[in-house]
C-alpha positions in Angstrom: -20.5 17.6 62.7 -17.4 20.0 62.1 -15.6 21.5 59.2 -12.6 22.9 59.0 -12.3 23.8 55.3 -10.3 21.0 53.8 -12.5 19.9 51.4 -13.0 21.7 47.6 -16.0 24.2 47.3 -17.0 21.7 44.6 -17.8 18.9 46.5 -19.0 20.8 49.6 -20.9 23.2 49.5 -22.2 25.6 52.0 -25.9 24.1 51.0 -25.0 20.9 51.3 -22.9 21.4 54.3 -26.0 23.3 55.9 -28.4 20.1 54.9 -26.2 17.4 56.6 -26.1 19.7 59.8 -22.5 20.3 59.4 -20.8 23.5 61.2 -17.0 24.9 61.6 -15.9 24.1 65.4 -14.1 26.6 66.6 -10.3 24.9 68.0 -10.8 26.4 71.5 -14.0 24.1 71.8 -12.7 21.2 70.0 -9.5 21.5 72.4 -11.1 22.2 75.7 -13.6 19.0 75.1 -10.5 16.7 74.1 -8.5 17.8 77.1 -11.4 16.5 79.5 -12.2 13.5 77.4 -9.0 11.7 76.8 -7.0 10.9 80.2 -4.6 8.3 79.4 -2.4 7.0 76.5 -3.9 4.3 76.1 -8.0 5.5 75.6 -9.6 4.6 72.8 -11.5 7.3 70.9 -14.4 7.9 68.4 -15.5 10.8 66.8 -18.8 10.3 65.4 -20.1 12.4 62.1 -15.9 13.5 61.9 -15.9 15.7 59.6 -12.7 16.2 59.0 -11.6 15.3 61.9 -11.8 18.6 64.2 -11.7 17.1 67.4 -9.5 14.0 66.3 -6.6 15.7 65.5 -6.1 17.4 68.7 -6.9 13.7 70.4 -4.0 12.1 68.1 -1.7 15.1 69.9 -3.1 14.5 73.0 -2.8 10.7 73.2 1.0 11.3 71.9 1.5 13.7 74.2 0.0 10.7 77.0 2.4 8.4 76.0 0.8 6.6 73.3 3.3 5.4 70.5 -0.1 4.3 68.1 -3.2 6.6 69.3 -6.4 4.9 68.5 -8.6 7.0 67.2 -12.0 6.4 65.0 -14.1 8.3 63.0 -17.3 8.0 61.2 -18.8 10.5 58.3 -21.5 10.5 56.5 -20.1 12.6 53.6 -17.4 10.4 51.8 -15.5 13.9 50.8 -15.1 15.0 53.9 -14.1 11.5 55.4 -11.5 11.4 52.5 -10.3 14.8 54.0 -10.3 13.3 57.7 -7.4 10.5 56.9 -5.6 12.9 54.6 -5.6 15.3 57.7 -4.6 12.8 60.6 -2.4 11.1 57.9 -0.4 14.2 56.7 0.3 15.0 61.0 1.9 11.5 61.3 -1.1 9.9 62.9 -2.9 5.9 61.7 -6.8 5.9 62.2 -10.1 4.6 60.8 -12.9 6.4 59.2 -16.0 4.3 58.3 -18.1 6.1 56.0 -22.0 5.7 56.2 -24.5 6.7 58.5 -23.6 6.3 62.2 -27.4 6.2 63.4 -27.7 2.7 61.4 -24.4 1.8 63.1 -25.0 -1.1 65.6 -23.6 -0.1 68.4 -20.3 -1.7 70.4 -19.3 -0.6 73.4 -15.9 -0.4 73.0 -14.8 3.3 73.5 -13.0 4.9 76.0 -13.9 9.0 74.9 -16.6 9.3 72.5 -16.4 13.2 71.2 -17.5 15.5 68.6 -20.1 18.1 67.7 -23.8 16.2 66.6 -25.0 17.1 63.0 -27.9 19.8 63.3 -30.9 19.3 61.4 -33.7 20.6 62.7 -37.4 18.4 62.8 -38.7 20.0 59.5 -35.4 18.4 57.5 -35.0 15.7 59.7 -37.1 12.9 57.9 -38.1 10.2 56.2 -36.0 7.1 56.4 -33.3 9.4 58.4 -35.6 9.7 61.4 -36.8 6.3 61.2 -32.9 5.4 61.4 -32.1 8.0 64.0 -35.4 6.9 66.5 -35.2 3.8 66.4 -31.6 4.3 67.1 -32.7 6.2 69.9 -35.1 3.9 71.5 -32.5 0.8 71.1 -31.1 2.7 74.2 -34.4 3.0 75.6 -35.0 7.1 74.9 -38.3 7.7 72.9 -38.1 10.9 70.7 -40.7 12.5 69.4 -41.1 13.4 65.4 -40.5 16.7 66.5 -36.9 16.2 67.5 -33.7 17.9 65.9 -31.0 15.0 64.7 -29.2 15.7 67.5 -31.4 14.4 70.2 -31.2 11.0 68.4 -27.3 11.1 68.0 -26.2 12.0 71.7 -28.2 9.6 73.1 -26.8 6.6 70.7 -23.1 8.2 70.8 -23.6 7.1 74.8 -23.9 3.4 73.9 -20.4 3.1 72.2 -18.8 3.8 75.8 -17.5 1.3 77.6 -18.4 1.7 81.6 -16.7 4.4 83.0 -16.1 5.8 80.1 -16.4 9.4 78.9 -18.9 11.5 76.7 -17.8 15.1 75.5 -20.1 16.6 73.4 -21.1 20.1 71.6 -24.7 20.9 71.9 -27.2 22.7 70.8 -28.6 24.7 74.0 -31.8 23.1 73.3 -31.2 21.0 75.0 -31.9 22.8 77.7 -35.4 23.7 76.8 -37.4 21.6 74.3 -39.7 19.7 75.2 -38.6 17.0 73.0 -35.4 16.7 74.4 -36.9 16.0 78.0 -36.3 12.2 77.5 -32.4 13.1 76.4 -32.4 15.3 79.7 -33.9 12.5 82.1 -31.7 9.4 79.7 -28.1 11.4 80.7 -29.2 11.8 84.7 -29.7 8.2 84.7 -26.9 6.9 82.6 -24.0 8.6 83.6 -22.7 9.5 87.2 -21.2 12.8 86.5 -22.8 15.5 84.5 -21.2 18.5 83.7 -22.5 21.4 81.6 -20.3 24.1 80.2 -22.9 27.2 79.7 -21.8 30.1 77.8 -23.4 34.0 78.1 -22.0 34.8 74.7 -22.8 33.0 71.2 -19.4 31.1 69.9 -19.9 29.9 67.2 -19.1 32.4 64.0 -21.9 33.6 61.9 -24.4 31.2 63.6 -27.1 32.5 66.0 -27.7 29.3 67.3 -26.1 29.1 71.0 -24.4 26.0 72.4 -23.2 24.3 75.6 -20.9 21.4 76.4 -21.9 17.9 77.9 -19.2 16.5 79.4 -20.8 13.4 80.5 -18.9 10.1 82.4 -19.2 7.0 84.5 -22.3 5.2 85.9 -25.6 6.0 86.6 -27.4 7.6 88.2 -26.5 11.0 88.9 -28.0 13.3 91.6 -27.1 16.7 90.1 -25.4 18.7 87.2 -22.2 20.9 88.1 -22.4 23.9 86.4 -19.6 25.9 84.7 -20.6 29.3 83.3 -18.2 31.2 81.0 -18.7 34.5 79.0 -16.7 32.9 75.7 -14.4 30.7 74.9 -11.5 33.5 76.0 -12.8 33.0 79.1 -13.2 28.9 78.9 -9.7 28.6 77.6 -8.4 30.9 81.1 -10.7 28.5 82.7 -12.1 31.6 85.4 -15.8 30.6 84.5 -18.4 30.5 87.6 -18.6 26.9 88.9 -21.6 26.1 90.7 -24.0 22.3 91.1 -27.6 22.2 90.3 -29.9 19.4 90.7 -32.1 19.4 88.0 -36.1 19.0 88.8 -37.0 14.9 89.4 -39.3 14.6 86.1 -37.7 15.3 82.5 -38.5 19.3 83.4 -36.8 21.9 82.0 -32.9 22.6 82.5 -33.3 26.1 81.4 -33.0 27.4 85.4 -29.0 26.4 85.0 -28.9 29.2 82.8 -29.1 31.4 86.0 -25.9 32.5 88.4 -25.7 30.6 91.2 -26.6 32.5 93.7 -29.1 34.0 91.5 -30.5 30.6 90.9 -30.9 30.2 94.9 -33.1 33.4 95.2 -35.3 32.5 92.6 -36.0 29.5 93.8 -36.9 30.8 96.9 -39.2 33.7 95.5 -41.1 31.7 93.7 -41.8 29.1 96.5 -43.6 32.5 98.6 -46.6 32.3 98.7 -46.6 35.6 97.2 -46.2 34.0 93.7 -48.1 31.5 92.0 -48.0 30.3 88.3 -50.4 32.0 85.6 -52.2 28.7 85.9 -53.6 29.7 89.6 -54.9 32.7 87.6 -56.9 30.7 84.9 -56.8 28.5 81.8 -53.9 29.9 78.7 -55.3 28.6 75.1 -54.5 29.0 71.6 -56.0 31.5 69.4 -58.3 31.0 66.2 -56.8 29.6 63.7 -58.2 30.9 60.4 -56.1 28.9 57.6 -55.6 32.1 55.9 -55.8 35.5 57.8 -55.3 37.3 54.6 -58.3 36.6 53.4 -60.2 36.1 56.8 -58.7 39.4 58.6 -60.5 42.7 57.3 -59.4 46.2 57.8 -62.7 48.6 58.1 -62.1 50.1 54.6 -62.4 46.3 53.1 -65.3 45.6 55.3 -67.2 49.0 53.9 -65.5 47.9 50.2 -67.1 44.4 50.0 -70.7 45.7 51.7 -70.5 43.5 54.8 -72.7 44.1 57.4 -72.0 43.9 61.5 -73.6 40.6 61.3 -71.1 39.1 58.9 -67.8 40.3 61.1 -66.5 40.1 65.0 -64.3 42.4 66.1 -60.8 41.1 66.2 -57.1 41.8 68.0 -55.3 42.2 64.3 -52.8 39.7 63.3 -49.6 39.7 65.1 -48.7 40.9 68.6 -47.2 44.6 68.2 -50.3 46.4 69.4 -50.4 44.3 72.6 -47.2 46.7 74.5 -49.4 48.2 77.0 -51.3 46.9 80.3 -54.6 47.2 78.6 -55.9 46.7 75.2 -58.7 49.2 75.1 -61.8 50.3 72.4 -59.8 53.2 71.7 -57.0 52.0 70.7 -58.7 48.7 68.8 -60.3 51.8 66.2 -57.2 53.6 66.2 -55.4 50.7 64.8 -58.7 50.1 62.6 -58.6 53.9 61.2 -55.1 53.0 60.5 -55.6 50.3 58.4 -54.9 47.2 60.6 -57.2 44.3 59.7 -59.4 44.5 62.8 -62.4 42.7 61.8 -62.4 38.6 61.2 -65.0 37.5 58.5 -67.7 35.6 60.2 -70.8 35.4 59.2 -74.0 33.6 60.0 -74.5 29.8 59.5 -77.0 31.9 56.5 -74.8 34.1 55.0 -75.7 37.7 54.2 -75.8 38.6 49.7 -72.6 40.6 50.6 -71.0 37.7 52.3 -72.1 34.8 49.9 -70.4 37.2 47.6 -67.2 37.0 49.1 -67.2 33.4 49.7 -67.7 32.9 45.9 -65.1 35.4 45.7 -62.9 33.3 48.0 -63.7 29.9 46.0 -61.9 31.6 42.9 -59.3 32.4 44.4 -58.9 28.7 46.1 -59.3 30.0 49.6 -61.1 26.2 50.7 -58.1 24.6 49.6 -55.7 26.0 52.3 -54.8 24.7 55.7 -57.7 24.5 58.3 -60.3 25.6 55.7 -60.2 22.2 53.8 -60.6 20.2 56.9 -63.9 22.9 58.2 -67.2 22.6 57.0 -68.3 25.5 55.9 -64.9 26.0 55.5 -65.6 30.1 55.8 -66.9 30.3 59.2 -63.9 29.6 61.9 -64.5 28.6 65.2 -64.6 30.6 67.9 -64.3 30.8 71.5 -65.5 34.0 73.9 -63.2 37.1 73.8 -60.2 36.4 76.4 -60.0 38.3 79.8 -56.4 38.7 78.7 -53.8 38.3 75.9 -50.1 37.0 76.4 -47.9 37.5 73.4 -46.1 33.9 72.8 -43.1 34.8 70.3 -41.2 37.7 71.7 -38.0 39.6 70.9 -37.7 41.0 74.6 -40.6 39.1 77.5 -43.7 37.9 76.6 -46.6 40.8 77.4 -49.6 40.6 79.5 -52.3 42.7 78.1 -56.2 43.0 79.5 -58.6 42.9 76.6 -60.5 45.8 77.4 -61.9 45.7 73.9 -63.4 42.7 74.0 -61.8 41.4 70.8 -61.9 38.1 70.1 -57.8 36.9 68.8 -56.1 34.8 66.5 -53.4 32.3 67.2 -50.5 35.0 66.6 -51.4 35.3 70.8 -52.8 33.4 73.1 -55.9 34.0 75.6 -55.6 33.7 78.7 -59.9 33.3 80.6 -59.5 34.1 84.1 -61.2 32.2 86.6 -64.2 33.2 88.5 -63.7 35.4 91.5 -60.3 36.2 89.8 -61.4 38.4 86.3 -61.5 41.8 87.8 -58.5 42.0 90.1 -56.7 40.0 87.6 -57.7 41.9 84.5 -56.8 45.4 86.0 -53.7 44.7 88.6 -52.1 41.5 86.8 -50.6 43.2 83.3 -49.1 45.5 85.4 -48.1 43.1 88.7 -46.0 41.1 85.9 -43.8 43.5 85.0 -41.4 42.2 87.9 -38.0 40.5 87.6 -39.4 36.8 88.8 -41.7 37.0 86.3 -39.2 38.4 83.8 -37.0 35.5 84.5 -39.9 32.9 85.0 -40.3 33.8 81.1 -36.9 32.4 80.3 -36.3 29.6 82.7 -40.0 27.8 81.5 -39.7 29.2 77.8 -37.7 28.0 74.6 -35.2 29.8 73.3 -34.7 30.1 69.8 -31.7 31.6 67.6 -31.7 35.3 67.0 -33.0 36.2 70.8 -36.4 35.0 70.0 -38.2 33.2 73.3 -41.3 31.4 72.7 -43.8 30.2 75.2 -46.9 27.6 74.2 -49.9 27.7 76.9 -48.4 24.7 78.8 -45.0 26.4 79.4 -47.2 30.2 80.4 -49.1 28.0 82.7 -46.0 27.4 85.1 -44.9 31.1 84.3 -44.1 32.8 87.9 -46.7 35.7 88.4 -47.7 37.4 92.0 -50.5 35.2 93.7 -54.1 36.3 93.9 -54.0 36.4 97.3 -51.3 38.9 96.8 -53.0 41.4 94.5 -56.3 41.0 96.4 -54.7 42.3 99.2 -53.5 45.4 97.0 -57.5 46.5 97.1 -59.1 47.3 94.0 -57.8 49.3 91.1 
């Protein structure tokens, strides 16, 4: 959805403008998408969520500028303001068009347009619900796409946007780039290689939209089904997309709904990572061993002990295990040792999880009473345990892989035999594997492939941060066992 200011503060407010999913366009975009999209005079175009009207005015001038003496354009809003401020717009440059006002997922949909454009409302899973994504996924599946609850409004509104095209016709669209790497876009990814011939993604190296962190790319989407590949057109910013000196490269995208997040790369670059990883020399993480989540305590405040709180409440060593403290920013070197687990103890970090026996200690039936005050049972997890104090555990992990990281995700060896929460993930190695991979594979994965593994079969999230579950590290690119084997021992 775009904005371009033309409605009163009053009416519109930056809250409400947020909560819709609406967000300025800058003109270069809205321009650049409109100059591929409409071809001839005579197209007919829509503009779904319109806002007020960003890319509809620049199709009126481009239609005129085709040779058409009545452009026919179409919009659709949600927000009856800023539709009101759509026909004002189009109507005060000279140009007739139509702006339904309602919600265009419960539109039924006719395919009747020639150049469907626009930016998709954004609203993430979390806001994204109730009867709206009832409305949006059934929308969705109409077309035969199958979206998950966990998927942004978006996902739901490009692939519906595709069924008002006539055949042939042409879909130019702003994006989120997570479209790229979700896993709930993966059915989107595999619906757009199928339904249209000619895929084009415009990939940018430089965020452009203002005051957003969120990056973006273009689909620019048209004719039949299926197509083979993606071309690829990689631009720093939209200076650069307007001088149209961007990289241009094709990409075939893997056969399932993988990941698009390898188009990301240069070309060439692309082409030697491919390669690298096919060596034997490298294998995935997965060759290595199994990648699981951490324990999940339902309230590490309360769970997580510093020494000082153990001595305070009296608890003994059989009422605590000794734990990798919340968070991740004491896993930066190749090995997490006993040293360095007290050091961050005598410092105060919570390195002791509360777990005592099925019998509990005096000291520790204290503290559960303690706890039961203070409605500890009653949070996530807990409520759902029985006994609610006593979290499951599983063995201490022959390594630990940070999973939400500012820079890479870090390989660690648990030398101190800690057991970890789910603020990092464990990775057990397999047998015949634990001692060359525990003391040669922290430090084997500082390498580029592996550095750029990270991002290609991560997800990227606003603000730099790159996220990796235990599915996504098990395809991360590492260097093979066979590889370090042949290194000799450590």
């Amino acid at each position: 959805m775009t904005q371009t200011g033309g409605v009163p503060e009053s009416l519109d407010s930056a809250a409400l403008r947020k909560a819709r999913g609406a967000f300025f366009t800058p003109a270069a975009l809205c321009n650049y998408v409109v100059e591929w999209a409409v071809r001839c005079g005579t197209d007919r175009v829509l503009e779904p969520s319109c806002g007020e009207a960003a890319f509809l005015l620049p199709a009126a001038d481009r239609l005129r500028a085709l040779g058409a003496h009545a452009p026919d354009l179409h919009g659709h809003e949600l927000h009856r303001s800023s539709a009101e401020a759509a026909l004002a717009a189009l109507t005060g440059a000279g140009h007739d068009a139509r702006i339904s006002v309602g919600d265009f997922l419960a539109t039924p949909a006719e395919a009747r347009f020639d150049a469907v454009i626009g930016n998709p409302p954004y609203v993430r899973y979390q806001d994204f619900d109730g009867p709206a994504r009832a409305v949006g996924r059934r929308a969705a599946l109409s077309a035969g796409v199958s979206l998950t609850r966990l998927a942004s409004s978006w996902a739901a509104f490009t692939v519906h946007a595709a069924a008002f095209l006539r055949p042939g016709g042409r879909l130019g669209l702003v994006l989120p780039a997570e479209l790229l790497s979700v896993n709930y876009a993966a059915d989107v990814r595999s619906f757009l290689m199928r339904r249209f011939g000619r895929v084009r993604l415009v990939l940018f190296t430089e965020r452009v939209f203002p005051g957003v962190m969120a990056e973006v790319v273009l689909l620019l989407a048209e004719g039949e089904g299926p197509a083979s590949h993606c071309e690829l057109l990689q631009v720093q910013d939209l200076e650069e997309l307007t001088a149209a000196t961007g990289a241009e490269s094709t990409w075939a995208p893997p056969a399932s709904a993988g990941k698009w997040t390898a188009a990301l790369l240069p070309g060439g670059v692309r082409d030697l990572y491919a390669g690298l990883t096919a060596d034997p020399a490298f294998g995935t993480l997965h060759d290595w061993g199994e990648t699981t989540l951490g324990a999940v305590t339902g309230n590490n405040r309360w769970f997580a002990l510093s020494p000082q709180r153990v001595a305070e409440l009296g608890l003994s060593s059989g009422d605590v295990v000794p734990l990798s403290p919340p968070g991740s920013r004491h896993l930066r070197e190749p090995a997490f040792t006993a040293t360095a687990w007290r050091a961050l103890g005598d410092a105060g970090a919570r390195t002791w999880l509360f777990r005592p026996a099925e019998t509990p200690s005096a000291a520790a039936a204290d503290y559960i009473r303690a706890g039961e005050r203070d409605g500890v049972p009653g949070a996530y997890k807990c409520r759902v345990r029985r006994p609610w104090w006593r979290v499951p555990l599983v063995p201490p992990a022959d390594l630990l892989l940070t999973y939400m990281n500012a820079d890479r995700p870090h390989l660690t060896g648990n030398r101190a035999r800690v057991h970890h929460l789910n603020s990092v993930h464990g990775v057990y190695l397999r047998p015949g594997l634990r001692r060359v991979g525990a003391d040669l594979l922290p430090l084997a994965a500082l390498n580029t492939v592996t550095l750029i593994g990270a991002e290609t079969v991560g997800r990227a999230y606003g603000g730099g941060l790159l996220k990796l579950e235990p599915r996504e590290a098990d395809v991360l690119p590492v260097p093979s066992a066979t590889l370090l084997a042949a290194a000799g021992p450590a």
